[in-house]
C-alpha positions as CSV (number, residue, x, y, z in Angstrom):
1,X,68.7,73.4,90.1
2,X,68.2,71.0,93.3
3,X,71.7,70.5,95.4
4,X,70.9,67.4,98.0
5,X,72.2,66.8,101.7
6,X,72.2,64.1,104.1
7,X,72.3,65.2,107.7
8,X,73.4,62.2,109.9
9,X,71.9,63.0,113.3
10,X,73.4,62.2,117.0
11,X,70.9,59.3,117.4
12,X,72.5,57.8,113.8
13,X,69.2,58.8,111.7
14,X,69.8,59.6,108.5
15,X,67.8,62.2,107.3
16,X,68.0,63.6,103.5
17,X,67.2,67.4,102.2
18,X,66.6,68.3,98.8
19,X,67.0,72.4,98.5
20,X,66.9,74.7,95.2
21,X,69.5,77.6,95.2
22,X,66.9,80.2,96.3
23,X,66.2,77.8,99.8
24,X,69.9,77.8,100.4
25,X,70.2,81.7,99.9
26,X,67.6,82.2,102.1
27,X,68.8,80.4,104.6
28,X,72.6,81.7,104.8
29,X,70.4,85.0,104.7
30,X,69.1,84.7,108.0
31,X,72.1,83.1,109.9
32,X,73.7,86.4,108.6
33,X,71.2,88.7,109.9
34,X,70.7,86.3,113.2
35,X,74.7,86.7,114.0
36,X,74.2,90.3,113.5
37,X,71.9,90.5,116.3
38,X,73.0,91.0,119.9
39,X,71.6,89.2,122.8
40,X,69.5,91.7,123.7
41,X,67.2,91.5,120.3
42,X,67.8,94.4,118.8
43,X,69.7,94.4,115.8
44,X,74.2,96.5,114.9
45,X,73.3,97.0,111.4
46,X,72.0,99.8,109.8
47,X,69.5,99.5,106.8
48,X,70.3,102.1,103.4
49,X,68.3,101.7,100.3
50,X,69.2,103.8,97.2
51,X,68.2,102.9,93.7
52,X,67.2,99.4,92.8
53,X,70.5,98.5,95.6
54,X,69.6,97.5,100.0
55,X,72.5,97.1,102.3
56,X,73.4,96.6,105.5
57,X,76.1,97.6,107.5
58,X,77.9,97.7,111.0
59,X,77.9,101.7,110.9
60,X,81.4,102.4,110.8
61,X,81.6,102.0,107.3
62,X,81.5,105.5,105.2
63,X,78.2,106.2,103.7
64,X,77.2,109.7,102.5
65,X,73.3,110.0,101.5
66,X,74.4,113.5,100.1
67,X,76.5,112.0,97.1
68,X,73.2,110.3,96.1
69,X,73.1,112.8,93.0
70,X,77.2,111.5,92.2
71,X,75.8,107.6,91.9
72,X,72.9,108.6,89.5
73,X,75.1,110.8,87.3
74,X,77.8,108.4,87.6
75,X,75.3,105.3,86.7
76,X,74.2,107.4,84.0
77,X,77.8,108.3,82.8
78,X,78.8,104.9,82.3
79,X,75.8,103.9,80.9
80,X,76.2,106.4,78.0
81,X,79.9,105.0,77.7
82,X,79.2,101.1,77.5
83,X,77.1,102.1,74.5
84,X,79.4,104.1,72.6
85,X,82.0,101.5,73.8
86,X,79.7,98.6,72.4
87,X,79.3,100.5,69.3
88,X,83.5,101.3,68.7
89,X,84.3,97.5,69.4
90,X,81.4,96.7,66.6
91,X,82.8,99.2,64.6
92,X,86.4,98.0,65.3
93,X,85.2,94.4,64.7
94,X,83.5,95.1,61.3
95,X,86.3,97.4,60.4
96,X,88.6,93.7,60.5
97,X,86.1,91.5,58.6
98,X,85.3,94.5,56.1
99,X,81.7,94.4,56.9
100,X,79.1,96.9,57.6
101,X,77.9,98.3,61.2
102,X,74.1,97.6,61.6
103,X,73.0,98.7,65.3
104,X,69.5,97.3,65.0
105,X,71.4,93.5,64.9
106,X,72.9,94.2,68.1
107,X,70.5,92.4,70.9
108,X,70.0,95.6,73.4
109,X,72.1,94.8,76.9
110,X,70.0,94.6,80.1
111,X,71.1,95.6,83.6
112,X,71.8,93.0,86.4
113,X,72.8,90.6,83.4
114,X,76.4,89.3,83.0
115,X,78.0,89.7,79.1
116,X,81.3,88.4,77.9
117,X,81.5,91.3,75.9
118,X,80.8,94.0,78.9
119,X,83.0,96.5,80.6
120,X,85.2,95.9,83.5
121,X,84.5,98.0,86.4
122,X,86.9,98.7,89.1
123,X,85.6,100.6,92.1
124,X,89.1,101.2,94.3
125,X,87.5,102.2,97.3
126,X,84.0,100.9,97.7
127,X,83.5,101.3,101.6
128,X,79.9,99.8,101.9
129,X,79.7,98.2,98.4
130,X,76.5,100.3,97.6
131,X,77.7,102.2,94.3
132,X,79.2,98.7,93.0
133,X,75.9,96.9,93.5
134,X,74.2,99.5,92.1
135,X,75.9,99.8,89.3
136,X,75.6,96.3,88.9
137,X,72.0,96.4,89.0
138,X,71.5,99.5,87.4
139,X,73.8,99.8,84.3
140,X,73.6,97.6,81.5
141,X,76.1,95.3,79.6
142,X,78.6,94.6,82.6
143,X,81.2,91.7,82.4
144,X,82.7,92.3,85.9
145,X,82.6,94.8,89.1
146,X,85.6,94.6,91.2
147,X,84.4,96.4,94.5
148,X,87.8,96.8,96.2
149,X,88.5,98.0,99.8
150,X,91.4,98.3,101.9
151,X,89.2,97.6,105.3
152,X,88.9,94.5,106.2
153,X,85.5,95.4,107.7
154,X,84.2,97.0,104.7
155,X,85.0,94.0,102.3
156,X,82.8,92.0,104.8
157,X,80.1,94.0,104.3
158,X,80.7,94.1,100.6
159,X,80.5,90.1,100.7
160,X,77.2,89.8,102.5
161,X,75.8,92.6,100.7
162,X,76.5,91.3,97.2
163,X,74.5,88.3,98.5
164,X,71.8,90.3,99.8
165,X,71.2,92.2,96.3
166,X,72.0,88.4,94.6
167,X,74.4,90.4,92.2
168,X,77.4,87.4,92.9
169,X,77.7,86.8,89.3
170,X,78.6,90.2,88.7
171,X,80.5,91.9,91.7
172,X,83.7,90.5,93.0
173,X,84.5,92.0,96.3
174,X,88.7,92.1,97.0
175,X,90.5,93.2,99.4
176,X,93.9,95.1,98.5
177,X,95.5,98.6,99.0
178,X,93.8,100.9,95.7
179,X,97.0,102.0,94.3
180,X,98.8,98.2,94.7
181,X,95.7,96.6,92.9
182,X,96.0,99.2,90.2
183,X,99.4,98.9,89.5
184,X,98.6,94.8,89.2
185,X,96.4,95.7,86.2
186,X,99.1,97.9,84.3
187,X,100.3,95.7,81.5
188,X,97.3,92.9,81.8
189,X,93.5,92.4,82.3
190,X,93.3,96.0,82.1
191,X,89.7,98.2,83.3
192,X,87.2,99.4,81.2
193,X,86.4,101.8,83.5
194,X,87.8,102.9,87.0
195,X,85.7,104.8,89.7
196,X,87.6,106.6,92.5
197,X,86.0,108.3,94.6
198,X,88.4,108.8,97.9
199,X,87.8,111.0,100.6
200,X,89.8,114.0,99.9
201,X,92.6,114.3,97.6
202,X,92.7,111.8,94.5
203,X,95.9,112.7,93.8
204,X,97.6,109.4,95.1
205,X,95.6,107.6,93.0
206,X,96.3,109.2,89.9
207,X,99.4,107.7,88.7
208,X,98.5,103.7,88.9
209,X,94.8,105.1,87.8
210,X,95.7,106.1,84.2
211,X,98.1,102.6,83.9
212,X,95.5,100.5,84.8
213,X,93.0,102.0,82.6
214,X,92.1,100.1,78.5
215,X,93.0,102.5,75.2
216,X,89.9,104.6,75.3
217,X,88.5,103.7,78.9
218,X,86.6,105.6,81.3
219,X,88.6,107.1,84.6
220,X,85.8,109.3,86.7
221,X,87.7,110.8,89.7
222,X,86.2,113.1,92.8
223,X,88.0,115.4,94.9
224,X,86.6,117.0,97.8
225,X,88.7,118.9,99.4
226,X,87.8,121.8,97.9
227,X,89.4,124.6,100.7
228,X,92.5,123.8,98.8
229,X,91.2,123.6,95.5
230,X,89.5,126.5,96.0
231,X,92.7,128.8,96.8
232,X,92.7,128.7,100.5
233,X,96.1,126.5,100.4
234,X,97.6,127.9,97.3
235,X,100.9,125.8,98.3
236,X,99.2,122.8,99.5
237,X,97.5,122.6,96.2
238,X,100.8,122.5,94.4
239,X,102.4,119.9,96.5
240,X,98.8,117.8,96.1
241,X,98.1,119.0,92.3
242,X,101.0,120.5,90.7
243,X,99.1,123.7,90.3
244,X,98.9,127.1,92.4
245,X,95.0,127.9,93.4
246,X,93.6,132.0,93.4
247,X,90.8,132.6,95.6
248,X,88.4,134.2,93.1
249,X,84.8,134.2,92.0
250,X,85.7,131.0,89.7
251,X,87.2,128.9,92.3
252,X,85.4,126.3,91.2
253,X,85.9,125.8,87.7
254,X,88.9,126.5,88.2
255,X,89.5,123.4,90.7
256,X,88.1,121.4,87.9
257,X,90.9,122.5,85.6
258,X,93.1,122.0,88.1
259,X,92.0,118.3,88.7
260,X,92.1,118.1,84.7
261,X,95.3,119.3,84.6
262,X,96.9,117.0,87.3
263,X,95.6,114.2,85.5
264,X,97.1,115.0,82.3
265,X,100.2,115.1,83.6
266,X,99.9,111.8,85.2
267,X,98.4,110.3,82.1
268,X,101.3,112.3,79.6
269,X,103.8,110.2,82.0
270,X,103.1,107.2,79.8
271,X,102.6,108.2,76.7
272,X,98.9,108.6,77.4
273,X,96.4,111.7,77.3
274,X,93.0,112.6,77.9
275,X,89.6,113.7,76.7
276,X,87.1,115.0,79.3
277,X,83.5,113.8,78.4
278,X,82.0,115.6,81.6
279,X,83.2,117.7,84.8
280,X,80.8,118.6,87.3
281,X,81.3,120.9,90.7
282,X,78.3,119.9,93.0
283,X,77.5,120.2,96.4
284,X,81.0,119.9,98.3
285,X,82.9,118.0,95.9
286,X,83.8,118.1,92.0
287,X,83.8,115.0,89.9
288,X,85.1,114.8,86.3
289,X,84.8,112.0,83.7
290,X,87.3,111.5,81.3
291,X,88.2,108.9,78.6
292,X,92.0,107.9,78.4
293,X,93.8,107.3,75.2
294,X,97.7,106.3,74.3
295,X,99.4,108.2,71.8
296,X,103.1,109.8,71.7
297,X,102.3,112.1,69.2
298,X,98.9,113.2,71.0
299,X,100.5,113.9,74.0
300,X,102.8,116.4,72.8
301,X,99.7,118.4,72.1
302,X,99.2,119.0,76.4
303,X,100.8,122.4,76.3
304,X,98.7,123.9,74.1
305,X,96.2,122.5,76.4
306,X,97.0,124.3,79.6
307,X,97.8,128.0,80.7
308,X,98.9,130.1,83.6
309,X,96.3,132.5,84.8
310,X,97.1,136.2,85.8
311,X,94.4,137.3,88.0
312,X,93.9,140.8,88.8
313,X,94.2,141.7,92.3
314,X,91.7,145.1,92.2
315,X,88.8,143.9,89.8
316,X,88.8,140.3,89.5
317,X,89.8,140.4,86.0
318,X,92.1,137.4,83.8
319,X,93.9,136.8,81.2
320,X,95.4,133.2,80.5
321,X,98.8,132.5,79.3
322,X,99.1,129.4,77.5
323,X,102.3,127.2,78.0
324,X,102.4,126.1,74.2
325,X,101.3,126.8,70.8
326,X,100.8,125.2,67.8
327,X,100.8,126.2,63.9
328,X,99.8,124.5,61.0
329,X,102.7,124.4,58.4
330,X,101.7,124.8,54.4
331,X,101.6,121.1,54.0
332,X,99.8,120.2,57.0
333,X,102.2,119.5,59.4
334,X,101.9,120.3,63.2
335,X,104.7,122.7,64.6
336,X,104.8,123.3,68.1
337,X,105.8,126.9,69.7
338,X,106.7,128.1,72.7
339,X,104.6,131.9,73.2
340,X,105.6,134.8,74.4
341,X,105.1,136.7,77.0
342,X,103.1,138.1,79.7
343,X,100.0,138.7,78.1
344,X,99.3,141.6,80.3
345,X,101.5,144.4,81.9
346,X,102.5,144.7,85.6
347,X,99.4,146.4,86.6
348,X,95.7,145.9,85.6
349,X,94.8,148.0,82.6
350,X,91.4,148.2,83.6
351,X,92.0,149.3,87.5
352,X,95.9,149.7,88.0
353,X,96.0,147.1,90.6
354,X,98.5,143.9,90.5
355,X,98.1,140.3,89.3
356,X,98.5,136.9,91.1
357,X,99.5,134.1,88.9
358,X,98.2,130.8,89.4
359,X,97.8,127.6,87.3
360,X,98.8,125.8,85.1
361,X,95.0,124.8,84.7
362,X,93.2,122.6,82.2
363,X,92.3,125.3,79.6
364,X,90.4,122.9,76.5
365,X,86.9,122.5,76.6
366,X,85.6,121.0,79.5
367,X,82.6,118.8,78.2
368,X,82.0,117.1,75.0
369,X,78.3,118.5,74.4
370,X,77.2,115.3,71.9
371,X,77.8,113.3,75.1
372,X,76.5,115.4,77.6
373,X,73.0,115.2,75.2
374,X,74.0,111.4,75.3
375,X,73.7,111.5,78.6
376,X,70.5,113.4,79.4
377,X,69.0,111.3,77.0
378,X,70.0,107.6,78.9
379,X,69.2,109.0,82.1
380,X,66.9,106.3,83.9
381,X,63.6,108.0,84.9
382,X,64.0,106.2,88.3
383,X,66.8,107.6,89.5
384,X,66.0,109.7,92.6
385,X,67.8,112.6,91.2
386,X,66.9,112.5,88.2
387,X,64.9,116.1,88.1
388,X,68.7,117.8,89.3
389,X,70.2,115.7,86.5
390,X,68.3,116.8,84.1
391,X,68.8,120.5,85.0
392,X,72.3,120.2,85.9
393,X,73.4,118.0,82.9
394,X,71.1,121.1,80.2
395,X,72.9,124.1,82.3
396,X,76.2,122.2,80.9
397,X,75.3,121.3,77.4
398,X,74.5,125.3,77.1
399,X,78.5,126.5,78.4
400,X,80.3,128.1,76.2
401,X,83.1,125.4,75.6
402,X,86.3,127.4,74.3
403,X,86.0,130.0,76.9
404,X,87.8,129.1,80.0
405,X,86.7,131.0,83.3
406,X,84.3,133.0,84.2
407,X,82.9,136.5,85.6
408,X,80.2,136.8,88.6
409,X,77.0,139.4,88.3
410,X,77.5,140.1,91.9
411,X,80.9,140.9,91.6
412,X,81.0,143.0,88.2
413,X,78.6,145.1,90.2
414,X,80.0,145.4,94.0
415,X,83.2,146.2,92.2
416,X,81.9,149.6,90.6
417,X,79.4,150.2,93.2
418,X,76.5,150.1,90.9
419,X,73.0,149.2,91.4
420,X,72.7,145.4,90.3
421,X,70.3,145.2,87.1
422,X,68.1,142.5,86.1
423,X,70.8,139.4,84.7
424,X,69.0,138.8,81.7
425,X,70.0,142.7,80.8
426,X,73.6,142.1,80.7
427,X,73.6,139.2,79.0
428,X,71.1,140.9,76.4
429,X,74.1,144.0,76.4
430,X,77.1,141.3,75.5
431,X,74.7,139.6,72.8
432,X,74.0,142.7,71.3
433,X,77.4,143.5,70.9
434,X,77.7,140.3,69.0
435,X,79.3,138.3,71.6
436,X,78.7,135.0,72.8
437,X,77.2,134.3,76.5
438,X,76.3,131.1,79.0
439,X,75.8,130.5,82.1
440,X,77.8,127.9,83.8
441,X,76.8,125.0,86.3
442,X,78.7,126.3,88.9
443,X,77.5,129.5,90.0
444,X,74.0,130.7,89.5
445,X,75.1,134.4,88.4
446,X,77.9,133.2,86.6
447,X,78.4,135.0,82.8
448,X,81.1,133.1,81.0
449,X,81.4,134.8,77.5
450,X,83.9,135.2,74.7
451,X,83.6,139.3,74.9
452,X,87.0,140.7,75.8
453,X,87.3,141.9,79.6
454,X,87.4,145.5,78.0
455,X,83.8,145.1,76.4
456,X,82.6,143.6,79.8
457,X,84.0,147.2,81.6
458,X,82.8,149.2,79.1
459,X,79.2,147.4,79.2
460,X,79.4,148.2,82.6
461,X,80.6,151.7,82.5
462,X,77.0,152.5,80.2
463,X,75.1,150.5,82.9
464,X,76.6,153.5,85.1
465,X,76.2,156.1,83.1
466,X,72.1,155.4,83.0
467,X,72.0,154.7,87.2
468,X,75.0,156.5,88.8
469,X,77.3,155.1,91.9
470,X,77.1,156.9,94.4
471,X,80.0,159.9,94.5
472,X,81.2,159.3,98.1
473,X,82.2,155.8,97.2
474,X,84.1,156.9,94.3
475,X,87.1,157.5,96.0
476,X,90.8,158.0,94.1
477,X,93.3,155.3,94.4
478,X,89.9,152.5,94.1
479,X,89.2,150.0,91.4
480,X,85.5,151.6,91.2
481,X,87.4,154.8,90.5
482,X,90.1,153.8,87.9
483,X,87.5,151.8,85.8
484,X,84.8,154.6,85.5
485,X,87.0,156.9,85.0
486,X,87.9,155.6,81.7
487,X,85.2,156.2,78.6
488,X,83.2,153.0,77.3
489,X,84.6,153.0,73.7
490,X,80.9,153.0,72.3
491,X,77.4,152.7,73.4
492,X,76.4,149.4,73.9
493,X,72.7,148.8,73.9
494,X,70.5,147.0,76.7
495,X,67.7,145.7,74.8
496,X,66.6,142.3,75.4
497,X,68.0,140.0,73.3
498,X,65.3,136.9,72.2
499,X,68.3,134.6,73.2
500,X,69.2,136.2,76.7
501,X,66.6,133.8,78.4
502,X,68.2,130.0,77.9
503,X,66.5,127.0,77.4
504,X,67.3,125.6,80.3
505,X,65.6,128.5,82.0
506,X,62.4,128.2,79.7
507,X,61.6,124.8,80.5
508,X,61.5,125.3,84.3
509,X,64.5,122.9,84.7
510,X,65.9,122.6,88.5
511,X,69.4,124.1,87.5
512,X,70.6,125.5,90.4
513,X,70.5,123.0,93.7
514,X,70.1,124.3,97.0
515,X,71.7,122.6,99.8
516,X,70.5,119.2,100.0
517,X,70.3,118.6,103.6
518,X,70.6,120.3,107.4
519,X,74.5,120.0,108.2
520,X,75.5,118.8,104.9
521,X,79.2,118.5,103.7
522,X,81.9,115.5,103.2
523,X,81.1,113.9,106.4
524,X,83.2,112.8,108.8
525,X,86.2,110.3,108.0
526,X,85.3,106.0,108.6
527,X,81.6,107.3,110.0
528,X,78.6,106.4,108.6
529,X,75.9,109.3,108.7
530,X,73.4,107.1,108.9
531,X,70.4,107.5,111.6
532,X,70.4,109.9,114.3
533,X,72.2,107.8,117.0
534,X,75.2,109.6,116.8
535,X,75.2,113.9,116.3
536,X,77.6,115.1,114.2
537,X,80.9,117.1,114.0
538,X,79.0,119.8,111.5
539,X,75.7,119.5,113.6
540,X,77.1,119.8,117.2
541,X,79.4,123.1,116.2
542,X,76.1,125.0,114.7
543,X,76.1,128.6,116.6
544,X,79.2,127.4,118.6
545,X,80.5,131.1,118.9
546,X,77.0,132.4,120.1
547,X,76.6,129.8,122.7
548,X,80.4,130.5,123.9
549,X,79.3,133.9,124.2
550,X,76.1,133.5,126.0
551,X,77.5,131.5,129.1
552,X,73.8,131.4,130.7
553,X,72.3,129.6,127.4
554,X,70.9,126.4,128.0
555,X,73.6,124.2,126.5
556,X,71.7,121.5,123.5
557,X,72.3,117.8,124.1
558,X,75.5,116.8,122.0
559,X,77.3,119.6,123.1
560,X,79.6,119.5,125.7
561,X,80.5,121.9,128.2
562,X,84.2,123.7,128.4
């Protein structure tokens, strides 16, 4: 395609340009990077490349090379779900004409190509624009990308970077406040699938979120404000999440549950409910990817799908307390029940001590494991994480999914005192005793299993018995104490089992990241950490204290003086 111009010149000559599309792109191209150039040649833009995506921005713009791994599992995610959503629309579809589903008829989607038939994508708070271009590059079968941004600045960038990638016929850059653009999209032109990913709480987003969202759409939310989630802020994390925190060994999974939890109740609101495909704690942050449904009936089902949690003070033990029940009648029908209670007695059976109750948490499964495989299986080769994915994503298709929570190595041991032996010898122990046992993503001597906490003690109390704790740390009043001196009920044997040693573990997978980068975390608020022009909050406070305390310490550059 040839667009002409005629350019009528001061001196009245007419003179007459004939330019394809790519001559014109080009051109705008370099006006755009000219007028980012100062006077004094040297360019206000910083350069990022990540995946198959290039983009430039001012620098003020939020940008975190950390959450790399969260755009390639995300990429991956959706990936997975456009095909299953392609295949349930065919279904659907034939299902109406009363004809037969053949998949090797449908004509296999491409990325960067626009389809009629594609998911919407909203992306409330894009910043830069760089996980909406790459997902429009990188993920096949898309109709639409809205990258949406309240900064005025940021939706700039969007536009010219949308050019830059030549992805115009797919992403849509808007400006408009998240939760008013949302709440726009409630009854009509509904999302296939909307991405938040805000920094900090999501909660504010929830509630226009699962509105805006198709029957059977795809809502992946991020939280990173862990501290609270965590238990740090038990009562901030109830006025954010509806849900008290404990500080315990699985703080994590339990801020996913917590997240899952919040977002239920949102969803329930409206006659709608959820079913998590995937939730992931990584790095700073946790993510979770869920599918959203409508259904009256369904919903009355949430109870049964969250619990309180009575943590004991003295040992780190739990026991969770469900907020409904359900029974099946004689003819099929569905009762629901409220249970009884507490499942446990004012002080810890195994060490006396008290209980802290926290919740309710998201106690269902956490994962569907056929789409987790899914998953693992789509994953682009390319992607630059895609070694982590691949050991992250196995580690999760191996968790145990009916068993909420989970115990630490570390902390089974410390708590008795007792030499720590080798991991794959407890797990061997509960297996023996023909248990069930996994490791979870989120913590690399994590042992979630279906034993009862007694079994676990007593497991322990025969590790004991064959390498003693020390006497002078056995003193009265002590959880070490009150646990060993009660008798293991049998014998419980620590031969290795053939299943002790995982998969995951067998084929030298990368399961367990270590920290990604020098000073890594959330970053700071509106500031790009990009380059090294400017030192950061998390890099200028490194061995603060020591240098406060040695006044005649050279003082680094960065850091200035009180």
């Amino acid at each position: 395609m040839y667009f002409y111009f005629r350019i009528i010149q001061k001196n009245k000559v007419q003179v007459k340009l004939k330019l394809s599309y790519e001559s014109i792109r080009t051109i705008f191209v370099g006006n755009y990077l000219q007028n980012m150039t100062n006077t004094s040649g040297t360019t206000e833009f910083q350069e990022i490349s990540e995946g198959l995506a290039n983009i430039r921005t001012g620098g003020k713009v939020f940008y975190n090379p950390v959450q790399e791994f969260n755009r390639d599992v995300s990429i991956s995610v959706i990936s997975a779900f456009a095909r299953r959503f392609r295949k349930e629309n065919e279904e659907l579809r034939a299902k109406k004409e009363k004809n037969e589903v053949r998949d090797n008829q449908l004509e296999p989607w491409q990325a960067g190509t626009r389809y009629e038939d594609g998911i919407n994508i909203l992306e409330a708070l894009s910043a830069t624009g760089l996980r909406s271009i790459r997902y429009a590059k990188e993920i096949p079968g898309v109709k639409q990308i809205v990258a949406n941004d309240f900064s005025l600045q940021a939706v700039d960038d969007i536009k010219n970077n949308v050019i830059l990638n030549n992805v115009e016929h797919l992403v849509k850059p808007n400006h408009d406040d998240a939760v008013a653009l949302m709440y726009q999209h409630k009854k009509q032109n509904q999302f296939d699938v909307i991405d938040l990913d805000p920094y900090g709480c999501p909660s504010m987003f929830l509630d226009s979120a699962v509105q805006a969202i198709k029957d059977g759409g795809l809502l992946l939310v991020t939280a990173t404000d862990m501290a609270v989630l965590a238990g740090n802020s038990p009562e901030t994390c109830y006025t954010k999440y509806g849900a008290i925190s404990i500080r315990s060994r699985y703080c994590h999974e339990m801020a996913l549950r917590i997240l899952l939890q919040s977002i239920e109740s949102h969803a329930t609101r409206y006659g709608r409910y959820i079913e998590p495909l995937m939730s992931l704690s990584a790095d700073f942050y946790i993510r979770v990817f869920v599918r959203v449904y409508s259904g009256a009936h369904k919903c009355k089902f949430s109870t049964s799908k969250l619990s309180h949690v009575y943590h004991c003070t003295g040992c780190d033990s739990f026991t969770l307390q469900p907020l409904g029940i359900t029974k099946t009648g004689e003819k099929g029908n569905v009762k629901f029940k409220i249970p009884t209670g507490p499942p446990v007695s004012p002080n810890c059976e195994h060490c006396g001590n008290t209980h802290h109750i926290g919740g309710p948490i998201w106690s269902a499964p956490l994962h569907s494991s056929e789409f987790v495989k899914e998953v693992i299986d789509i994953a682009p080769e390319k992607l630059g994480t895609i070694r982590r994915i691949h050991g992250v994503l196995n580690v999760i298709s191996e968790e145990l999914l009916d068993v909420p929570l989970y115990y630490t190595f570390e902390k089974l041991c410390s708590t008795i005192h007792v030499e720590q032996p080798p991991m794959m010898v407890i797990r061997s122990a509960i297996l023996n005793a023909g248990y069930r046992v996994s490791f979870t993503h989120m913590n690399k001597t994590s042992i979630k299993t279906d034993a009862p906490t007694k079994v676990v003690w007593d497991i322990m109390r025969c590790w004991e018995q064959l390498h003693p704790a020390a006497k002078k740390r056995l003193t009265e009043d002590t959880p070490a104490f009150r646990i060993l001196s009660q008798k293991p009920e049998k014998e419980y044997s620590f031969k290795l089992h053939p299943d002790a040693n995982p998969a995951s573990k067998k084929m030298g997978l990368v399961r367990f990241q270590e920290n990604p980068t020098a000073h890594w975390g959330p970053g700071c608020r509106n500031t790009a950490m990009v380059g090294d022009q400017k030192i950061q909050k998390s890099k200028r406070n490194q061995g603060k204290r020591k240098r406060e305390d040695s006044p005649t310490e050279e003082k680094t550059e960065g850091v200035s003086e009180k």
